[in-house]
C-alpha positions in Angstrom: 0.0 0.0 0.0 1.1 3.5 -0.9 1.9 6.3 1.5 -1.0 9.1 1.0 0.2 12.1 -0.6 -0.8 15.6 1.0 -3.5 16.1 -1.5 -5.4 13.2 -0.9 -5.3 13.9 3.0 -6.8 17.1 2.0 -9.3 15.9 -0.6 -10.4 13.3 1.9 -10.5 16.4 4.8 -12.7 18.5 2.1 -15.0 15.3 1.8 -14.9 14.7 5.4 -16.3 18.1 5.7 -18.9 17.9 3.4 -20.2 14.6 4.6 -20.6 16.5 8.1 -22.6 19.4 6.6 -24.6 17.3 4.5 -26.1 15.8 7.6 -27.3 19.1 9.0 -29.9 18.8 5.8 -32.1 16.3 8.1 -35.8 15.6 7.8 -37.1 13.3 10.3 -38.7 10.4 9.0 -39.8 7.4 11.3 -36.5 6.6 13.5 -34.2 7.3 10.8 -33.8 10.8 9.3 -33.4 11.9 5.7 -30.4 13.5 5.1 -27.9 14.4 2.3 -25.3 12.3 3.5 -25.9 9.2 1.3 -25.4 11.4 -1.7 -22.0 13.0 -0.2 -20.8 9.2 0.7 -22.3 8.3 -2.8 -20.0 11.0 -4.2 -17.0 10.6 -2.0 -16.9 7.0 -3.4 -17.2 8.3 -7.1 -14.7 10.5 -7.1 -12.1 9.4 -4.4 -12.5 5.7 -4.9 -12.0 3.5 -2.3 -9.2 4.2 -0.2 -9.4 7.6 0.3 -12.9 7.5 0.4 -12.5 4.8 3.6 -10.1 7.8 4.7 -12.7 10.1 4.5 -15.5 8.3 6.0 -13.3 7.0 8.5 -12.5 10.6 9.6 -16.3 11.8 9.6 -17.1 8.4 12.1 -14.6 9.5 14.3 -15.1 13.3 13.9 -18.6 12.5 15.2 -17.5 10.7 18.3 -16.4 14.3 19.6 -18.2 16.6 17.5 -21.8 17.3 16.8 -21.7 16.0 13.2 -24.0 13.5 12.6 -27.7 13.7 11.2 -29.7 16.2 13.6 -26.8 17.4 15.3 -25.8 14.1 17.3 -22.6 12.9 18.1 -21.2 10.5 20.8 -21.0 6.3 20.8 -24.4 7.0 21.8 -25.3 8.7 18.4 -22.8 6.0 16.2 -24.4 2.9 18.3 -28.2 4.0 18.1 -30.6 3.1 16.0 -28.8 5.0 12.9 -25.9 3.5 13.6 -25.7 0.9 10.9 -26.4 3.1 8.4 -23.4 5.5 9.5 -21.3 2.4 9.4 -23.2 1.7 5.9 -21.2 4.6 4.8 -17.9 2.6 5.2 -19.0 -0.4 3.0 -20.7 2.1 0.2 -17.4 3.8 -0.4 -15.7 0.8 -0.8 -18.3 -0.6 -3.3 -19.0 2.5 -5.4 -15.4 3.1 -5.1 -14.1 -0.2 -6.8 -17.0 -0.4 -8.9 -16.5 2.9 -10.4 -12.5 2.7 -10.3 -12.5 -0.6 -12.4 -12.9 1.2 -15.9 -13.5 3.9 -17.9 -15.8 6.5 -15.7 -18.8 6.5 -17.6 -22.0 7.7 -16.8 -23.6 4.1 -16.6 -20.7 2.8 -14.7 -21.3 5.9 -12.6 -24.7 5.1 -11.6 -24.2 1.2 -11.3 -21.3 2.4 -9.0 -23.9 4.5 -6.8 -27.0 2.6 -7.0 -24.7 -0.3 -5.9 -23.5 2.0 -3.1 -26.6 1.4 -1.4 -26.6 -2.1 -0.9 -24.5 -2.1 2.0 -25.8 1.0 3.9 -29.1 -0.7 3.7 -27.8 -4.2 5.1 -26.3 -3.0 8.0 -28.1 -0.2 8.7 -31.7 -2.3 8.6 -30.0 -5.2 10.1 -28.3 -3.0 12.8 -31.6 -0.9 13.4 -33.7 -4.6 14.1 -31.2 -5.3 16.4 -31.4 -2.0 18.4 -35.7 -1.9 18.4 -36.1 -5.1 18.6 -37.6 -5.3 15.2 -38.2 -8.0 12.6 -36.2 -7.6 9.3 -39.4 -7.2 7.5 -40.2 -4.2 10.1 -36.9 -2.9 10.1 -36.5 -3.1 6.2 -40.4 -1.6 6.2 -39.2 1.8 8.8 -35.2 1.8 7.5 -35.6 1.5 4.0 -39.1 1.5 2.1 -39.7 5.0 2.7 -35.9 5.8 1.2 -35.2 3.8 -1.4 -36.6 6.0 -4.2 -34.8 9.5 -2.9 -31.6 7.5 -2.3 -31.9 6.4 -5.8 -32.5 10.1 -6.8 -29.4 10.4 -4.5 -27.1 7.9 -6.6 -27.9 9.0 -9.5 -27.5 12.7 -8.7 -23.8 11.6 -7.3 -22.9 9.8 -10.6 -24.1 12.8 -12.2 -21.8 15.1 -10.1 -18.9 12.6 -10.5 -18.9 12.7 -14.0 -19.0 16.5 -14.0 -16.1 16.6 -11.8 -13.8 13.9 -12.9 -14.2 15.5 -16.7 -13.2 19.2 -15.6 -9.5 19.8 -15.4 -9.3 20.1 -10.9 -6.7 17.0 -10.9 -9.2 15.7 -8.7 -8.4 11.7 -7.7 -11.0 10.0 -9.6 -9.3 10.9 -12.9 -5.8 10.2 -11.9 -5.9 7.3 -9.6 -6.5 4.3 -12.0 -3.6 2.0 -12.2 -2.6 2.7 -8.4 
């Protein structure tokens, strides 16, 4: 494994920091809010693949332990082992998916989108499973208050970070995505 270079600590910290705002865009909905987030890990994933988008996520998990930067202002163990936390450690697996996918090619549009929409497999697997565990639910209850009412603006989401993705790995800001194949 390579040693990161100063820009992609500081692409990660920008992504980090934008993954913490996104969460202050939070509409309560059931026990799990709707939030930006997804789209911000989405995008992270996209454009900084998965290693520096672990890196990023990794940061924002552990920024929230000690600062208020998770959906609805929460942070704590309390916050990252509630009820919501599976999905934040969702956010983990869905960089490394949409990540890989996305970095195994050309970065097309419909590699783009399979890259995001596949994104949310993992986010929904541990953050349903993890929310069952915590209210005691059944997977078809948990699945019916964690994802049903989400799935179709997460999809918006996905395809909204593939679209952003594209737009940024095609403009000329060096950024990671277009430089990092063959790493």
């Amino acid at each position: 494994m390579s040693r990161l270079t100063t820009r992609e600590i500081a692409v990660a910290a920008v992504f980090t920091a934008l993954t913490a705002v996104s969460a202050f865009v939070a509409v309560p909905v059931g026990s799990v809010p709707f939030t930006l987030q997804v789209y911000v890990v989405l995008l992270t994933g996209l454009v900084l693949g998965a290693r520096i988008g672990v890196l990023s996520v990794l940061a924002y998990l552990i920024l929230g332990l000690v600062t208020p930067v998770y959906a609805g202002g929460a942070s704590g163990l309390g916050a990252l082992f509630g009820p919501t936390g599976g999905y934040l450690l969702g956010f983990l697996g869905a960089v490394i998916v949409s990540g890989l996918i996305a970095g195994t090619g050309e970065q097309t549009l419909p590699r783009l989108l399979v890259a995001g929409l596949a994104g949310l497999v993992p986010i929904y697997a541990l953050g349903a499973t993890w929310l069952a565990l915590q209210l005691d639910l059944t997977a078809a209850a948990a699945v019916a208050t964690g994802v049903v009412p989400f799935v179709w603006l997460d999809v918006l989401k996905a395809v909204a970070a593939a679209l952003t993705a594209r737009a940024l790995v095609s403009l000329p800001l060096g950024l990671l995505a277009a430089t990092r194949r063959g790493r």
